[in-house]
ZAMARGU-4260 file (C-alpha; in steps of 0.2 Angstrom, whole numbers, plus 5000, padded with zeros to 4 digits):
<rodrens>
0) 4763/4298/4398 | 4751/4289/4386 | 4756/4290/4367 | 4745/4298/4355 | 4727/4285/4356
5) 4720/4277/4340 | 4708/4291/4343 | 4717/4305/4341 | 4730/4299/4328 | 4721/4296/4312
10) 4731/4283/4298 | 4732/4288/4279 | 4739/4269/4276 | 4725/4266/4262 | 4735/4268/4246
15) 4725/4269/4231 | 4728/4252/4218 | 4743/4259/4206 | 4744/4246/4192 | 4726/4255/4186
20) 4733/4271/4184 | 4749/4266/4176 | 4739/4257/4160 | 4730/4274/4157 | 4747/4282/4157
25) 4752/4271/4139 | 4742/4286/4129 | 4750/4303/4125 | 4747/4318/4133 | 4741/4328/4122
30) 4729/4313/4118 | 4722/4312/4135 | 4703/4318/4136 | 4701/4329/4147 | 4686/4327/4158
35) 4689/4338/4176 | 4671/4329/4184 | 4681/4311/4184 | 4688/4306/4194 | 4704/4301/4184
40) 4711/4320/4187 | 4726/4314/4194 | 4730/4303/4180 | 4728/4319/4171 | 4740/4327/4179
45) 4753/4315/4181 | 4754/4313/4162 | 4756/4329/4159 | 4769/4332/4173 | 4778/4315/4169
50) 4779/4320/4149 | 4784/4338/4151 | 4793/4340/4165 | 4801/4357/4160 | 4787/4363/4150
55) 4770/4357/4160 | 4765/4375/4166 | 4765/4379/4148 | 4755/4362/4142 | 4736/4369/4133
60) 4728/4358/4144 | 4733/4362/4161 | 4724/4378/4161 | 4708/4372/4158 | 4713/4360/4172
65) 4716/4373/4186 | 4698/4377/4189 | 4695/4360/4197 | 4711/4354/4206 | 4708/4349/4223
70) 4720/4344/4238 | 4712/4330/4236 | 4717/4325/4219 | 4737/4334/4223 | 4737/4320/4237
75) 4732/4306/4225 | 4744/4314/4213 | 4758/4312/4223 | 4755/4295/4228 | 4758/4290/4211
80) 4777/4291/4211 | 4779/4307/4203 | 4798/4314/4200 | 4798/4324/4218 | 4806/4339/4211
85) 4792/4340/4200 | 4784/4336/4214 | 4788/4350/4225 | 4788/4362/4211 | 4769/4357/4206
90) 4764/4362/4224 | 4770/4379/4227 | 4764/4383/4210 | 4747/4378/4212 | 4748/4386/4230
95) 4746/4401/4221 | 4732/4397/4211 | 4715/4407/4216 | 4705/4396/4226 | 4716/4381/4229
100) 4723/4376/4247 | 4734/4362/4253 | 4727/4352/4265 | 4734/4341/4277 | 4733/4324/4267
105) 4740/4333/4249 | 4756/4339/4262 | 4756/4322/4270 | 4758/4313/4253 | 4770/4325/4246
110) 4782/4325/4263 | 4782/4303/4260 | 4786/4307/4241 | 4801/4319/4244 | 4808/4310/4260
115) 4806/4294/4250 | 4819/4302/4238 | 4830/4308/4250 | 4823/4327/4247 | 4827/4329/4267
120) 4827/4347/4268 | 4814/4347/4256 | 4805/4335/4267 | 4805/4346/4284 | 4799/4364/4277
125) 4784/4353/4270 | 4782/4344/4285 | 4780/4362/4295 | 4769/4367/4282 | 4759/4351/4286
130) 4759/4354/4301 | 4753/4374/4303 | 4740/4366/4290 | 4731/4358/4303 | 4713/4365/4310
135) 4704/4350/4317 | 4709/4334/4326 | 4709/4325/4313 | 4720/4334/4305 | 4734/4332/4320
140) 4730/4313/4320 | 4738/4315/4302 | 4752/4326/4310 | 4756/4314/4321 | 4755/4301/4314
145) 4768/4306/4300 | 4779/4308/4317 | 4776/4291/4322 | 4781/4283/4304 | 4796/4291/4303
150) 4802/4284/4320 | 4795/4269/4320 | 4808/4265/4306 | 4796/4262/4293 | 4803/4262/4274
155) 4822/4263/4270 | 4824/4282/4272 | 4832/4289/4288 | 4822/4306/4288 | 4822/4314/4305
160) 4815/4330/4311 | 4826/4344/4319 | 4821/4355/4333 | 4813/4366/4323 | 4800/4353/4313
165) 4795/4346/4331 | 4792/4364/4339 | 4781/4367/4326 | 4772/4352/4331 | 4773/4357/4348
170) 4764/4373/4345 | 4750/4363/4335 | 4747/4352/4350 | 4748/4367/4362 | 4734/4375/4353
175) 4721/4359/4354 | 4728/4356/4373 | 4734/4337/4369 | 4744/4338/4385 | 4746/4319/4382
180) 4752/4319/4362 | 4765/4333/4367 | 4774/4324/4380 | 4774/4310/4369 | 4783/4321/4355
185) 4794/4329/4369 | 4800/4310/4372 | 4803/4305/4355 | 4814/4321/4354 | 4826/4315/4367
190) 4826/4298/4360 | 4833/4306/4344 | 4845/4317/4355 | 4837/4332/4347 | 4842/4346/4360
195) 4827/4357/4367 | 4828/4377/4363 | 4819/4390/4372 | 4803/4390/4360 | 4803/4370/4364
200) 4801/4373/4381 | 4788/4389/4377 | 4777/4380/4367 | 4776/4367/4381 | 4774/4379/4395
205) 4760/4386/4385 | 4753/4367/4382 | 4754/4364/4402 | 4745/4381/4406 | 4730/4382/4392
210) 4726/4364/4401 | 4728/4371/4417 | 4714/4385/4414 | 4703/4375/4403 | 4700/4358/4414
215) 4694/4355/4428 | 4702/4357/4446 | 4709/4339/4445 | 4721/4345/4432 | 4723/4330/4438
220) 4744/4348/4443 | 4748/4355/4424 | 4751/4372/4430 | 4763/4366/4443 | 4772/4355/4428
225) 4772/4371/4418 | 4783/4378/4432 | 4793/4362/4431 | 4798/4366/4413 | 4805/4384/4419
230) 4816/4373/4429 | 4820/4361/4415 | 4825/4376/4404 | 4838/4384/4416 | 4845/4368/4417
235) 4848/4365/4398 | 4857/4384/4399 | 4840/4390/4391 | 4834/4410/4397 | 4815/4410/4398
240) 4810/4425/4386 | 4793/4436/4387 | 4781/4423/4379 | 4787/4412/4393 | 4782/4424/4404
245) 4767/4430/4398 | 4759/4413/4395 | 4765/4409/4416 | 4757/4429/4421 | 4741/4427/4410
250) 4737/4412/4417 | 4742/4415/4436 | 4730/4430/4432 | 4716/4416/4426 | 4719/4407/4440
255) 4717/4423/4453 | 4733/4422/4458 | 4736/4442/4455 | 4750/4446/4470 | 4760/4431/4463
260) 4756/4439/4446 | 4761/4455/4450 | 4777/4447/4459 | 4784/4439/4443 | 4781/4455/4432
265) 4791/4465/4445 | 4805/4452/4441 | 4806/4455/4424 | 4817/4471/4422 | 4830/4462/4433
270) 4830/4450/4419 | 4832/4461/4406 | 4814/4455/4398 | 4802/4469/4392 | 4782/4466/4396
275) 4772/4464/4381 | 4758/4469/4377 | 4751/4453/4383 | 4757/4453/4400 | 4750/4472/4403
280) 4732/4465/4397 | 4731/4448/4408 | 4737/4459/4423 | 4725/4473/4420 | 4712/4462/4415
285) 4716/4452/4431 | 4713/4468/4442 | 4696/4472/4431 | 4689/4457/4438 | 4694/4456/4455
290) 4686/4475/4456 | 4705/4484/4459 | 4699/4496/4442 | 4712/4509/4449 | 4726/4498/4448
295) 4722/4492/4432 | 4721/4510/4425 | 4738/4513/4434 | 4745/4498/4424 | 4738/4505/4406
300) 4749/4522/4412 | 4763/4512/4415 | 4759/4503/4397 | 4758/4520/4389 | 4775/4524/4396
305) 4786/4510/4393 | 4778/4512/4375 | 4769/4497/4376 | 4752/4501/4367 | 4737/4494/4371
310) 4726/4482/4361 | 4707/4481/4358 | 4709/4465/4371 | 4718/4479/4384 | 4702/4492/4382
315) 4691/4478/4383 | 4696/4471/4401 | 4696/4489/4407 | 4679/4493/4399 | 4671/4475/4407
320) 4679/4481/4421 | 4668/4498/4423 | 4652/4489/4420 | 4654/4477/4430 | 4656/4490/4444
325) 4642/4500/4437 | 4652/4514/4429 | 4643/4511/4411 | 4647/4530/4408 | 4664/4530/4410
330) 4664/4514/4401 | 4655/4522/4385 | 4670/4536/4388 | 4685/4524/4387 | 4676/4516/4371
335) 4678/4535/4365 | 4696/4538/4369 | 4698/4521/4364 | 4693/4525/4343 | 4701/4541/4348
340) 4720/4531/4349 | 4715/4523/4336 | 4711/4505/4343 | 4694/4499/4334 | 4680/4492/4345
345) 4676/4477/4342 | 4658/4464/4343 | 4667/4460/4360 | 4669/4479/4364 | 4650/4483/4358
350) 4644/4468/4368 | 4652/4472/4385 | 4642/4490/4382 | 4628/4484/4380 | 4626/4471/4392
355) 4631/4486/4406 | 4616/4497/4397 | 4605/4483/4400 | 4611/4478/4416 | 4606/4497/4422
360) 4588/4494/4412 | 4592/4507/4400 | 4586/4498/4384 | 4582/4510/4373 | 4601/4516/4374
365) 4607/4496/4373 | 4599/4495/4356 | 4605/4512/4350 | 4621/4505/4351 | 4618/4489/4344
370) 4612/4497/4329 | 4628/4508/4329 | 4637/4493/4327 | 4629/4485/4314 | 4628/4501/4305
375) 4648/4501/4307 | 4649/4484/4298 | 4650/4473/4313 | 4638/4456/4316 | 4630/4452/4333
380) 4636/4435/4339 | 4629/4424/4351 | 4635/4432/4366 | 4629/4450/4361 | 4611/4442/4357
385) 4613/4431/4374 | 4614/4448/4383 | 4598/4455/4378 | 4590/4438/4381 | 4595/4438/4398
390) 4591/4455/4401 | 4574/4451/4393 | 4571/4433/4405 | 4577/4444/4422 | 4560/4456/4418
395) 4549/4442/4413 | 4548/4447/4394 | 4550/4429/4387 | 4540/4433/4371 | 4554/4446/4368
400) 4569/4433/4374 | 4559/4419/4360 | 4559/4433/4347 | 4577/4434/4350 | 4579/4416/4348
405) 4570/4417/4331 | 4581/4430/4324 | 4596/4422/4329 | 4591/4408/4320 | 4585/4417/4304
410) 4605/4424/4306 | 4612/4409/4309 | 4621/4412/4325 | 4618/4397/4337 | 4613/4398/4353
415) 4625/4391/4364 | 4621/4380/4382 | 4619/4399/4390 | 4607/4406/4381 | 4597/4390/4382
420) 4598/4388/4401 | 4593/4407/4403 | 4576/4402/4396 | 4576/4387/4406 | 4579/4397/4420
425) 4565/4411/4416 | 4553/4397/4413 | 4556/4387/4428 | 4555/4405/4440 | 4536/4404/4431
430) 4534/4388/4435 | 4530/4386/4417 | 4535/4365/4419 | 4531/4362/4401 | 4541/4377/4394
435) 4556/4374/4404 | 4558/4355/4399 | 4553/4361/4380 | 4567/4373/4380 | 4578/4359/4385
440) 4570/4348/4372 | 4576/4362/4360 | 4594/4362/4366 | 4596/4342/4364 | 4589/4344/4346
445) 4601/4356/4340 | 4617/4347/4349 | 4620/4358/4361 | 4625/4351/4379 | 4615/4356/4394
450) 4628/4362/4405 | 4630/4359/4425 | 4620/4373/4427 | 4607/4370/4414 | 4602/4351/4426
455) 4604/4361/4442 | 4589/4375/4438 | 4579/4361/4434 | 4583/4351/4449 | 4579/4366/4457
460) 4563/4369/4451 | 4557/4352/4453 | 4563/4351/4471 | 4552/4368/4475 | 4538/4361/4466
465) 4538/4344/4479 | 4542/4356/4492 | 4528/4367/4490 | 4517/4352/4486 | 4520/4346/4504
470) 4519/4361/4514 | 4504/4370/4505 | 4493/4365/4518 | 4503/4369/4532 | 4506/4389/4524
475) 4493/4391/4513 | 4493/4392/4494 | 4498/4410/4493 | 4514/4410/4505 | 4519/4395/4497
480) 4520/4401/4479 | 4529/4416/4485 | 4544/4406/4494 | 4562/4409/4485 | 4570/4391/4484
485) 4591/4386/4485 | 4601/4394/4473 | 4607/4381/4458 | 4623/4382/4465 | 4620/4372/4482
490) 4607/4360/4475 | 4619/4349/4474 | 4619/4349/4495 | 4599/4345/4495 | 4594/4335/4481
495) 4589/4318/4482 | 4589/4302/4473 | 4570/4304/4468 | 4572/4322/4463 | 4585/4314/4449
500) 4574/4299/4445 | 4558/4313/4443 | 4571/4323/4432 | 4574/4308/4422 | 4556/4304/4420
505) 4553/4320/4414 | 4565/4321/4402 | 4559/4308/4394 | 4539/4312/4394 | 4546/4328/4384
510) 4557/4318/4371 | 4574/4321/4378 | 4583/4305/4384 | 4595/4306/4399 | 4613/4301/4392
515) 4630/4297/4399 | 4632/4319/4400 | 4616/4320/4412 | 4623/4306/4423 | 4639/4313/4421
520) 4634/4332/4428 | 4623/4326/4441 | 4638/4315/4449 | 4650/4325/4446 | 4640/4341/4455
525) 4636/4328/4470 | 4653/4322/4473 | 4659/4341/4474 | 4647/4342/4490 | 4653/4326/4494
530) 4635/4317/4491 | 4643/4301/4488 | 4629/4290/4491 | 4616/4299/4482 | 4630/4301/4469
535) 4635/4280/4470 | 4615/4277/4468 | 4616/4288/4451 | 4632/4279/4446 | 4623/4263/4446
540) 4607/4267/4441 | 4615/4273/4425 | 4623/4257/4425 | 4608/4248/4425 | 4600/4257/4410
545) 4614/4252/4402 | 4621/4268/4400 | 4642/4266/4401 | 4651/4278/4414 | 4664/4293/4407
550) 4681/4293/4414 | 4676/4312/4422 | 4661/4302/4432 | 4674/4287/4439 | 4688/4301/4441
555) 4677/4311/4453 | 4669/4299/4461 | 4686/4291/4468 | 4691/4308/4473 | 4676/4308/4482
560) 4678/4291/4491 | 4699/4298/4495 | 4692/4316/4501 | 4682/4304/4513 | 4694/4292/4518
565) 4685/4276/4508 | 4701/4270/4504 | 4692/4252/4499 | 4679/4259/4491 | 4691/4268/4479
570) 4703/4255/4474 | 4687/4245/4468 | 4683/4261/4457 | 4702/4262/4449 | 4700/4243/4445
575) 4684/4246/4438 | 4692/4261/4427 | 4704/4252/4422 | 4697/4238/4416 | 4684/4248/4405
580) 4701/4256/4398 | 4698/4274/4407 | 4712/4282/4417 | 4712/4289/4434 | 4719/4302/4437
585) 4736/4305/4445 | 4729/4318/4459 | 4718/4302/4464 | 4730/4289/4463 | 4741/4301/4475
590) 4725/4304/4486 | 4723/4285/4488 | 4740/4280/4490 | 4743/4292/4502 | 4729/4286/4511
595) 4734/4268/4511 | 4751/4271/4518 | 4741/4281/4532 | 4730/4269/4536 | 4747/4256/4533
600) 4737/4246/4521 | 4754/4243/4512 | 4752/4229/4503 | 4737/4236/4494 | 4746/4252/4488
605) 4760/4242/4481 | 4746/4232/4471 | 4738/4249/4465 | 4755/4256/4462 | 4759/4242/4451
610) 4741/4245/4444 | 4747/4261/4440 | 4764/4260/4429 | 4755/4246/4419 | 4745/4262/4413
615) 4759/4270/4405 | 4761/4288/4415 | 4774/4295/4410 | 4788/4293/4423 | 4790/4309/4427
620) 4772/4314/4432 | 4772/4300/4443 | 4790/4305/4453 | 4782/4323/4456 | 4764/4319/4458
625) 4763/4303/4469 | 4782/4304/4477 | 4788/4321/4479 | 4770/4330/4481 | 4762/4316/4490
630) 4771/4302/4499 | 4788/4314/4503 | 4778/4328/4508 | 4768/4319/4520 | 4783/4310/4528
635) 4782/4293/4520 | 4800/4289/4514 | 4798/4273/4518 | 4784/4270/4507 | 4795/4279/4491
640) 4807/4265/4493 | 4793/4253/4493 | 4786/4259/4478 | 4803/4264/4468 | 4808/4245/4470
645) 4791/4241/4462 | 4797/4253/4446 | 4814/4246/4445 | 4807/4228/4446 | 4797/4233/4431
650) 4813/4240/4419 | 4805/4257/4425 | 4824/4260/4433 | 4830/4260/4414 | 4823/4278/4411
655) 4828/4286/4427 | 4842/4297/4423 | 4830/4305/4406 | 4819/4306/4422 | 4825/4321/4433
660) 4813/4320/4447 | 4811/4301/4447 | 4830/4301/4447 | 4829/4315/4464 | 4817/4303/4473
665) 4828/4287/4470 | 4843/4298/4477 | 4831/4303/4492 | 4826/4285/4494 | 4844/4275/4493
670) 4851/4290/4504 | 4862/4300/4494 | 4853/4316/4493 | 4858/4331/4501 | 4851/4337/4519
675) 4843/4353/4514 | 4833/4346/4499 | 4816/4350/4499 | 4801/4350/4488 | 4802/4370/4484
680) 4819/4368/4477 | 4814/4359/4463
</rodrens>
């Protein structure tokens, strides 16, 4: 486990001089001028607050005041030592004010002020509101970093957090996936013996599962910690309740793991637990997309029954689910009964519509309903305009699909990596060179990231254009032209170093410099095929332009070098990591130390294992990850004994029994655990 990076955890320690503001506080208050554009407005205030502290809603001056309060200024006004039940009075009335909103900072200097007065109870219903405040990661850095203050010990007041304040916090983290930041809160609750409750645990097992479905495969093993935390609840005498399991159903749903889905819905009413209306949508939407429709009309039935009703996200899934079979008229039908109950469509509902209508080339019929929903009050987004330009690059009409961009920018919706890589696409289909690499040159300018797919269409392209410049004279010009070339998704299993160095040379002659992303997607792709040396050549050719490697490019390629068995080759890379401060991950650490052992390189393990800990994992992720899923499973008890010795020569021993699984393998390890334990009993 890692704590919370300078990164992510933004400091407020810059405290504005006080001795200026306490000599402008010698005049009255009803003598102060009263200029709202200086920046003296908190001075304003304090006086006003500080001089009537029974009567300073009532003060002539405060009204015209109003108009221009900030959180800004409330956050500079409570760093000025304000009485705190003025304080905390001042802030729910201004809360209330039209047009003002508390902001992360103002809540962060007031929480300081009231828990520096001992205002404790006070303190935590501000520090939730601080924390539901939040909407950017900057914003959590502030969070968390209040959290980190008050256990660090800083200041004289003994202010803690109760279960309540910290599952707030969870929640927050949860919602930005900072996996990391919420084991690190989890821990500093057991260090202040704070006991765990069911939404705890909820808010962790939705943390575990959002990163799951999000990130990439090497993730690097969240869902299965997600599973973990179930354990970890029955354990503490805590029932999972339905959120639990809808998050654990709608991902398993995500992840296309419908039987097992279906499995653990069928469990509930043996549990006593009702399905929501979430679990009802991520199962039907589940069998929408895996083409079982009748099974997910069966499920709305059911829905219907158990008085369950459906939401705009429930007629959605079924509605993708017709058009993507070809049933648009059944789908326009469902919209129907849809208004019929009551439910509103939404911009996602007319989208799927008309993407079905477009899909069976009725266009006219796609744009009667796209003006039926504006007419309704409803705005086009991105992905509703995406799907007429898709439909529009698929016939060739590319003056249409560049009107389209034109609008959208007129509207203010921005295209996203989609919309910008189905032009590329058309253009490169053309072999319109200058166009394709132009629309790319348009995409880097508006800061939007070319995607894997974006670089494989135009690796594509420029592989057939080599291609058929060295066999036109062998088929003729005509047959040539006429030849269909790999799909995007398997260039990856044909494209060569000089293919990527023409891409690069490319970009640049149209303006767009390749960066660490380009790198980053063309390794990446490569070491998914297992193209290691083509993806090694890349890795140092980036190097050499002085371009500095992600941790996503050294994660995958030292997958790549353990999926082949270059077990030397990979310890380089995760010294290499770890000296330009990225992390491997610990699917690869296990890959390689599994590896190791088979190849009885033994001492080289322990070095990497010892590598590893001095990372700061949380102990726990390494018991399950490297010893219970990897060196136990595949028979190397031996080597757990090895490597727990390393841990407890390093204090790691210390945190064992917080430590449930680490605690299991050292039981396993010295002998004292029982004969029938196994890796599925935990």
């Amino acid at each position: 486990m890692r704590t919370p990076t300078t990164a992510i955890i933004s400091t407020l320690k810059k405290k504005p001089g006080q001795f200026l503001f306490k000599t402008l506080f010698s005049t009255s208050s009803s003598a102060l001028p009263l200029d709202p554009d200086r920046p003296d407005l908190p001075s304003q205030l304090f006086s006003i607050l500080s001089k009537n502290p029974q009567k300073w809603k009532k003060h002539p001056s405060m009204k015209k005041l109003i108009p221009f309060i900030s959180a800004s200024h409330v956050s500079s006004l409570y760093k000025l030592n304000l009485n705190p039940q003025v304080a905390l009075d001042f802030s729910f009335w201004i809360s209330r004010k039209p047009g003002f909103k508390h902001s992360v900072e103002s809540y962060f200097s007031l929480v300081n002020l009231l828990i520096g007065s001992n205002f404790v109870e006070a303190g935590e219903k501000i520090a939730s509101f601080m924390f539901k405040s939040c909407h950017s990661a900057e914003d959590v850095g502030v969070a968390l970093d209040f959290v980190r203050k008050i256990n660090d010990g800083d200041g004289e007041s003994k202010f803690k957090l109760r279960v309540k304040g910290y599952n707030t916090l969870l929640m927050l983290l949860a919602k930005f996936c900072l996996v990391d930041e919420m084991k690190w809160v989890y821990s500093v609750m057991l260090k202040n013996t704070i006991v765990p409750d069911i939404y705890t645990f909820n808010a962790m097992v939705n943390g575990y599962c959002k990163v799951g479905n999000v990130l990439e495969a090497e993730l690097a093993g969240h869902f299965d910690t997600a599973y973990r935390v179930i354990g970890l609840m029955k354990e503490c005498g805590l029932v999972p309740n339905q959120w639990t399991y809808s998050v654990f159903i709608d991902t398993l749903c995500k992840r296309g793991s419908l039987e097992e889905a279906h499995i653990m819905f069928e469990s509930l009413k043996e549990k006593g637990i009702k399905a929501n209306e979430v679990i009802y949508t991520a199962l039907i939407d589940g069998y929408c997309k895996a083409g079982k429709i009748e099974n997910a009309h069966s499920l709305l039935e059911r829905m219907l029954i158990d008085d369950c009703f459906p939401n705009s996200y429930t007629f959605n899934s079924l509605i993708h689910g017709l058009c993507k079979e070809k049933k648009v008229k059944e789908a326009l039908s469902l919209e129907e009964k849809m208004v019929k109950m009551g439910v509103h469509p939404t911009v996602r509902t007319y989208t799927i519509l008309i993407e079905g209508l477009l899909k069976d080339g009725d266009f006219d019929h796609a744009h009667r309903l796209l003006d039926q929903m504006v007419s309704s009050g409803y705005k086009p987004d991105v992905f509703t305009y995406t799907a007429f330009i898709q439909a529009y690059c698929s016939t060739g009409k590319l003056n249409e699909a560049e009107d389209l961009m034109v609008k959208m920018d007129g509207e203010g919706i921005v295209p996203d990596s989609v919309t910008y890589t189905l032009l590329i696409r058309a253009y490169a289909n053309l072999g319109l060179v200058y166009s394709a690499f132009d629309v790319l040159k348009r995409m880097f300018d508006a800061g939007c990231e070319p995607s894997y797919h974006t670089y494989a269409f135009l690796i594509s392209h420029l592989s057939k254009k080599k291609w058929m410049k060295e066999n036109s004279d062998v088929m003729g010009l005509y047959l040539v032209s006429n030849v269909t070339f790999v799909e995007a998704a398997d260039v990856w299993k044909m494209m060569e170093f000089d293919t990527a160095v023409e891409l690069f040379e490319t970009m640049l002659e149209h303006g767009c410099a390749p960066n660490v992303n380009t790198f980053g997607k063309l390794i990446i792709g490569l070491c998914k095929v297992e193209r290691l040396a083509v993806a090694q050549r890349l890795f140092d050719y980036m190097r050499e332009r002085g371009i500095s490697p992600n941790e996503d490019i050294y994660n995958s390629l030292l997958k790549c070098c353990c999926g082949l068995g270059m077990y030397e080759e990979a310890v380089r890379l995760v010294d290499a990591m770890i000296e330009h401060g990225h992390l491997p991950h610990l699917e690869s650490y296990k890959l390689l130390l599994c590896g190791l052992y088979d190849e009885r390189n033994i001492e080289k393990a322990k070095v990497v294992f010892h590598n590893l800990l001095d990372c700061g994992y949380n102990n726990d992720e390494v018991a399950w990850k490297i010893f219970i899923e990897g060196l136990l499973k595949k028979g190397f008890g031996d080597g757990c004994s090895e490597l727990l010795s390393i841990m407890e020569e390093k204090g790691c021993q210390e945190k064992a029994f917080a430590c449930p699984f680490l605690w299991m393998v050292w039981l396993i390890a010295h002998g004292s655990a029982p004969d029938h334990f196994g890796t599925q009993s935990l």
